[in-house]
C-alpha positions in Angstrom: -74.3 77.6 2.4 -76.0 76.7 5.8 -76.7 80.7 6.2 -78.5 80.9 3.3 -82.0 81.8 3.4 -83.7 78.8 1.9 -81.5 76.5 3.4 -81.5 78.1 7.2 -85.5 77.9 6.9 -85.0 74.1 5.7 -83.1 73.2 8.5 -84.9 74.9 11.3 -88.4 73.4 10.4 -87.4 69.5 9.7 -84.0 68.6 11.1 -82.0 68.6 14.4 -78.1 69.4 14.0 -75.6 67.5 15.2 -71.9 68.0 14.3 -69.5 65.2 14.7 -65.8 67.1 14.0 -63.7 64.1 13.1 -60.4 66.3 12.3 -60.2 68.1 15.6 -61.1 67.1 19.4 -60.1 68.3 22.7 -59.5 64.7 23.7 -57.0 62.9 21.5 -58.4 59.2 22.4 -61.8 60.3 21.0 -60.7 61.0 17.6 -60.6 57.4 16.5 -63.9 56.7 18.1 -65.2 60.1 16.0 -63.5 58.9 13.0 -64.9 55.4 13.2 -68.3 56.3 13.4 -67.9 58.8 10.5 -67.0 55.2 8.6 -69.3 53.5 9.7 -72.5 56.1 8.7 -71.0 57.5 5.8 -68.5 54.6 4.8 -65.5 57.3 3.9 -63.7 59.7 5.8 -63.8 62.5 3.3 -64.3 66.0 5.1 -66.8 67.5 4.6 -69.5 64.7 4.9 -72.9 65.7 5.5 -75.3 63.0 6.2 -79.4 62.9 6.9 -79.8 60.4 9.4 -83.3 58.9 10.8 -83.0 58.4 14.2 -86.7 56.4 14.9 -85.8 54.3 11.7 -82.1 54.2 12.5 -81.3 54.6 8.5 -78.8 57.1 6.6 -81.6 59.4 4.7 -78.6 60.6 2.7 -75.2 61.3 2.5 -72.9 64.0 0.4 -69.2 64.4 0.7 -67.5 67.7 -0.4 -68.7 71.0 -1.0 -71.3 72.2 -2.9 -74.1 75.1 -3.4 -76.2 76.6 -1.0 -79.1 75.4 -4.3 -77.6 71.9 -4.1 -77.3 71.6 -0.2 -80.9 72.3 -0.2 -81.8 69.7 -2.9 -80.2 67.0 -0.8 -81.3 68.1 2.1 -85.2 67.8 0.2 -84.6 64.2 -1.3 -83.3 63.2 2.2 -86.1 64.1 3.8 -88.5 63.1 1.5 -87.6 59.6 1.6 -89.3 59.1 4.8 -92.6 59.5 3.1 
């Protein structure tokens, strides 16, 4: 979904990725430190999570667990976004 068209030109002109891989780390202490902070945003450990976060407001925008549709990926990444208007 992320390569999709519609969804690639979402991204690249309102958000800034950052990936936060809770099931895998090169250092072992750090994966309860990952996994806590997963909580604490998303309030589940369900892989995947997606989540829209504000960083000036320091709010969760949105937040979607599972798979989905490139079509649906895009709707939540809109109605994220356009609830800082």
């Amino acid at each position: 979904m992320l390569p999709a068209e519609a969804v690639a030109s979402e991204l690249n002109a309102h958000f800034i990725e950052s990936r936060l891989h809770t099931d895998q780390t090169d250092v072992p202490e750090m994966a309860e430190v990952f996994r806590d902070l997963q909580n604490e945003l998303t309030k589940s450990f369900a892989a995947p999570t997606y989540v829209v976060y504000d960083p000036v407001g320091e709010q969760v925008l949105g937040v979607h667990k599972g798979v989905m549709s490139a079509a649906a990926f895009l709707d939540f990444l809109q109605e994220s976004r356009a609830k800082l208007n």
